[in-house]
N, C-alpha and C positions, 0 to 999 in steps of 0.2 A: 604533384607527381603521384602515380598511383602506387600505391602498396602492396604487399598481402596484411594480411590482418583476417586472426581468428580472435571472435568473441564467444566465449565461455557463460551459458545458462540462457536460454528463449523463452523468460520471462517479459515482463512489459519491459523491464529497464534494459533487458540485452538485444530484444529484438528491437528498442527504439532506438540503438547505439546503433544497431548492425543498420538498422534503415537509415539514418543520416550518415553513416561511413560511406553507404553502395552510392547512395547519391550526390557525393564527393567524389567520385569515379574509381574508388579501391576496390581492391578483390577480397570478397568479404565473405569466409565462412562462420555461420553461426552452430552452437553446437550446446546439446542437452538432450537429456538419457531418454528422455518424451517431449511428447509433441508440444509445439510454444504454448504458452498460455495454459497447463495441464498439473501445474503446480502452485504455488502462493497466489499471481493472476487470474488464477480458476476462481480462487472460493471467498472474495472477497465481494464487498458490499457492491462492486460496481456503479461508484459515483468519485468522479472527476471534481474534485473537491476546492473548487477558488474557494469555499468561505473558509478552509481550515489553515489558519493563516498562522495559528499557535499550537503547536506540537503539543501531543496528549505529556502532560508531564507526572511524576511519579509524587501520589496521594502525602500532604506534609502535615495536613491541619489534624487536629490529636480524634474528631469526630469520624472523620470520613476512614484512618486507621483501624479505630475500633469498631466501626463495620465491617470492613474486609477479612476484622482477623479472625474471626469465626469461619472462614472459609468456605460461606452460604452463596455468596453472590453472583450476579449474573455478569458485572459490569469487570468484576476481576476476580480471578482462585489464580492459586500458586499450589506448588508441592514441594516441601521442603528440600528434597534430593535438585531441585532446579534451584532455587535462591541459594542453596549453600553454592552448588556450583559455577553459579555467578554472581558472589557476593562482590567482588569490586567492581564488575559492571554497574550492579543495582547499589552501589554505594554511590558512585560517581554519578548515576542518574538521581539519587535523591540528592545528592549537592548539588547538579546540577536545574533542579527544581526548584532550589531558594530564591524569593524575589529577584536582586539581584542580578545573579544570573541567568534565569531565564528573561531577565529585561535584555538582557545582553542577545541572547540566541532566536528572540522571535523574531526582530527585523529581518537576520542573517537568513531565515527557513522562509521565513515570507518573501524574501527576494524572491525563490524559486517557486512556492505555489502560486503567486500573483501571474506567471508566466503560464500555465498550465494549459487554459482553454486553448491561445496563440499556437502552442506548440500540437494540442492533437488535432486542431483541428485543419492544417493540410495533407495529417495521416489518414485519417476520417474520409476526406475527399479523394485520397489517391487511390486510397485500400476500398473506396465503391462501400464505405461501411454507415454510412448516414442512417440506413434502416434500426442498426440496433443502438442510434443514442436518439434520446431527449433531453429535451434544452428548457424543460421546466420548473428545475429546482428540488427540493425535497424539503420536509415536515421534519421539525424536531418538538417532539411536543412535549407537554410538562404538566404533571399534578398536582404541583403547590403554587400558588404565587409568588412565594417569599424564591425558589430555587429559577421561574419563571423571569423573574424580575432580572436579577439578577446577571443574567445571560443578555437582559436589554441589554443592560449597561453595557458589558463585554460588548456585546454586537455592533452600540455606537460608537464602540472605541475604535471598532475595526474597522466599520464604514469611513472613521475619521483618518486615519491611519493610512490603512491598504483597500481603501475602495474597496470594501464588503458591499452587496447589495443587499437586502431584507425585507421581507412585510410582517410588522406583526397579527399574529393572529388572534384576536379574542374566542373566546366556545365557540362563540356563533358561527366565529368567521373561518373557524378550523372544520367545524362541522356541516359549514357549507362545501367546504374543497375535499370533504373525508364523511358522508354522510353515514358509512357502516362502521366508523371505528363506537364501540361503546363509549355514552355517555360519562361522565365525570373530569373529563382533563380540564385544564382551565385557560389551555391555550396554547401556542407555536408559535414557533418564529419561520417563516417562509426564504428559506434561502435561496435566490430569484438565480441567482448565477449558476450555480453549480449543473453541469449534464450527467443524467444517469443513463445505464447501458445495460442492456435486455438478456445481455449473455455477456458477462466480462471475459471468457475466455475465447469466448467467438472474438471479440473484437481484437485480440492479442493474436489469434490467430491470421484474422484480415490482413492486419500487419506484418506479419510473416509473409505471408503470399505475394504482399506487394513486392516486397525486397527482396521475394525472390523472381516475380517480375523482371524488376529492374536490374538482374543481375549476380546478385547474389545466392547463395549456396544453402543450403541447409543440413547436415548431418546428424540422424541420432545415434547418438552410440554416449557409449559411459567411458567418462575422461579419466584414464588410469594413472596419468601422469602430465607431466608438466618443466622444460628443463631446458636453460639456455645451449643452443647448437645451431647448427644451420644457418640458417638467414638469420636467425636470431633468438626466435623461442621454436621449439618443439612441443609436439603435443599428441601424447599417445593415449589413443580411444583402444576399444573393444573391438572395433572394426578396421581403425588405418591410422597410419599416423599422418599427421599435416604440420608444416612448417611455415613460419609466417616471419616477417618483420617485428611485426605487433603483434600483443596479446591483451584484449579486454578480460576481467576476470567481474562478472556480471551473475554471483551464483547465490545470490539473497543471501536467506540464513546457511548456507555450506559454504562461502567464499571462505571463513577464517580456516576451514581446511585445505584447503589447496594452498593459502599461504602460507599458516605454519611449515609445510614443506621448502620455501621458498627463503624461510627466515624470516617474515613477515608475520608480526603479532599484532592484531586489532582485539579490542574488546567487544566481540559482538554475541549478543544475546538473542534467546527467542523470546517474543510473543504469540502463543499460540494461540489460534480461535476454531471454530465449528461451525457448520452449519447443516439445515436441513432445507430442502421444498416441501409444500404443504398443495394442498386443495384447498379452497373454503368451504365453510362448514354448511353455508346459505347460497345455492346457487346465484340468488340475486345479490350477494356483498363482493363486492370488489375495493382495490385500492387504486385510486389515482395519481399518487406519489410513492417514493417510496418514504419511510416513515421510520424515526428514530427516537424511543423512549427512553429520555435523556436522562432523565432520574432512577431508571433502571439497566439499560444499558443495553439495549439489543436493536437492533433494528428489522424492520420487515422491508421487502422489496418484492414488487411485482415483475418476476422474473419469466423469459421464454418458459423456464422449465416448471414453471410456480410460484407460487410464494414464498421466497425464500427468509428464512430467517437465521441470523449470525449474529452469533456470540460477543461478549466484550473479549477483553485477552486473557488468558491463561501462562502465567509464568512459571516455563516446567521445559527442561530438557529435550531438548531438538526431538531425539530418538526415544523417548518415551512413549511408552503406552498410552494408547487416548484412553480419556474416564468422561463420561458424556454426562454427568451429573449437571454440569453447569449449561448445558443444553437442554437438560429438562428443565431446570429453573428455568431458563428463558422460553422455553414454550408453554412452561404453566404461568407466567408473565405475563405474555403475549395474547394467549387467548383471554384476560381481562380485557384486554384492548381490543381485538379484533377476533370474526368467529374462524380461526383456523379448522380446519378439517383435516383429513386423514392424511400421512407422511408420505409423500411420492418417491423416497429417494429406498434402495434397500437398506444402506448405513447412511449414519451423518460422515459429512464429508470433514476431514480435518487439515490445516496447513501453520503455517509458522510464519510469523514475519520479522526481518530479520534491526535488529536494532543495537542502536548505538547509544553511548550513555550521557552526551548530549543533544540527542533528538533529532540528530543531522546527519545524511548521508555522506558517505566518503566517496567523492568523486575526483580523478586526475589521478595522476604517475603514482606507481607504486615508489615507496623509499628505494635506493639503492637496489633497481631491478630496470635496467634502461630498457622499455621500450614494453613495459606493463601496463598497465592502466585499470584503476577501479572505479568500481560501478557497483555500488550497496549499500544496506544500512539504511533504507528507507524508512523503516518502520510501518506506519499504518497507510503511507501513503505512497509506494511502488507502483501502482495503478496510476492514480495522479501524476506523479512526477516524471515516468519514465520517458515521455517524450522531450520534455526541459532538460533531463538528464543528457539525451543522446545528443541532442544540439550541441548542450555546452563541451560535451566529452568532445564530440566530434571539432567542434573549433580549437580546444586548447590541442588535440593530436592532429591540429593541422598550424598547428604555430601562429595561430590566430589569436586577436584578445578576446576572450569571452565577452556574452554581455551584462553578465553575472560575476562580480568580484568573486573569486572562487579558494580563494584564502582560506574562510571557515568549513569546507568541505574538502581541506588536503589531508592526508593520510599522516604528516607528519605534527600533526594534533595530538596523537596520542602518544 
């Protein structure tokens, strides 16, 4: 039977809820302050991630600490006004980091990356977007052996595990597939599965278009409020208000604002990152993959707009000022490894991704709010997921069984 339903944020995760709603045959406005894909979707690595099968977990061993805590790095900074203010988030994400439990949480995360390709890829074909993916993998390469090796192991676990695919790379064999990165790495692992995408906010956009193709609605305006009435929820924008049955609340790192109002408290955090486009410095160097320097922390990506390079994460206050220190570290990083050339963008771009303090998003019914539903908490993988996301949401708000036990990602976890 058809509904109304408004989803709240046209990010990947709400425009892929709103595209599996439309095509259940409901009435389905989607709604955010700008255009889909113009916020956290925009500025990320754009890569469709099957191999990350174990959520980035919070640094335990007493080494890798005392690196960070000089506050030099590329791969993570903090600013103490952000940790003090989410100290029991990041408490519960370092407990939640102990062997143990995260033995507990990576099957649960893996249920839903393993799903990933499956899911974008009838988006991909509807939305006419096949131009901006490839389906070749990506480069994580490494300067030590001993940190090199290491990662085998991990990677056979996962191939054994969740069907990871791989190739490892020797110099040679890196420097065959990457002939302009500078000399001295000692090798990659080729992650054969994963698709990267040439413009990640263009393809968030595609997906917008289609859904509204198909029917659905698009609104931008800034959502003032939010409050049971009417058919069921009310929702007052800057421009009109709309009422619906259903309400998805799909608003990344600001969903815990809209529910605080609602009596709804989730523990969610930012991790913030950066990025810049570049030129190459050698008209004749290019890259063939996009490429991730694992031991320091940044990746490059051969982007529409250039060479894009992004940041590890920055833990610091949603609405904080950006300090792009740890963006120059990554670009005087970077250019040991490849010859970057001059910066095409006029600022670096900056965004937030929004996170949970066991490494999982929260998907399904809000607590005691009939006829809510959330959609957030991805952490570094909203891009990724947002399609597996909108299937699952969409079967569980159709009284469906998912095909994903969807227990570790209810709201009443916390």
């Amino acid at each position: 039977m058809s509904r109304e339903i408004v989803v709240l944020g046209a990010g990947m995760v709400g425009v892929s809820v709103a595209w599996h709603l439309v095509r259940q045959g409901h009435s389905v406005t989607l709604v955010d302050r700008r255009e889909p894909g113009r916020e956290t979707s925009f500025g990320n690595a754009g890569i469709i991630q099957r191999e990350s099968v174990r959520p980035y977990a919070f640094p335990r061993d007493l080494g890798t600490l005392m690196r960070v805590l000089p506050n030099r790095e590329v791969d993570i900074r903090y600013r103490t006004a952000g940790m003090l203010s989410a100290a029991s988030p990041l408490l519960q994400y370092w407990l939640n980091s102990g062997k143990t439990r995260y033995a507990k949480i990576v099957p649960e995360y893996a249920s839903l990356i393993m799903r990933c390709l499956e899911t974008h890829a009838p988006m991909i074909e509807a939305a006419g977007a096949d131009h901006l993916v490839r389906r070749d993998g990506w480069l994580e390469l490494y300067h030590t052996q001993k940190a090199f090796d290491e990662r085998i192991v991990e990677a056979r676990e996962n191939r054994d595990l969740y069907g990871v695919e791989f190739e490892v790379l020797d110099a040679a064999g890196l420097y065959a597939k990457e002939p302009h990165l500078k000399k001295g790495l000692v090798g990659a692992i080729h992650w054969t599965q994963p698709w990267t995408v040439a413009d990640p906010g263009a393809l968030v956009q595609a997906y917008a278009e289609n859904f509204q193709q198909q029917g659905g609605r698009f609104l931008k305006a800034e959502v003032q409020g939010v409050e049971k009435g009417g058919k069921g929820w009310k929702v007052t924008t800057d421009r009109e208000s709309l009422e619906a049955e259903q309400l998805v609340v799909a608003l990344g790192p600001w969903s815990d604002k809209l529910l605080k109002r609602q009596g709804i408290s989730v523990p969610l955090f930012a991790k913030r990152g950066y990025h810049m486009h570049y030129a190459s410095a050698d008209d004749n160097a290019h890259l063939n993959h996009w490429i991730m320097d694992a031991e320091t922390g940044f990746l490059l990506e051969p982007m529409r707009a250039g060479i894009r390079l992004t940041t590890g994460a920055e833990l610091a206050d949603l609405d904080a000022p950006p300090k792009f220190k740890q963006l120059k570290a990554a670009e005087r990083a970077a250019r040991k490894i490849y010859p970057l050339g001059e910066r095409r963008d006029p600022e670096p771009w900056k965004g937030a991704r929004p996170c949970l303090p066991d490494m999982k998003p929260i998907i399904g019914p809000a607590p005691k709010q009939d006829g809510m539903w959330l959609a957030f908490g991805h952490g570094h993988q909203g891009f990724t997921l947002g399609p597996v996301t909108g299937l699952l949401l969409s079967q569980m708000m159709a009284g469906e069984t998912p095909e994903v036990d969807m227990a570790p990602f209810s709201a009443t976890r916390f």
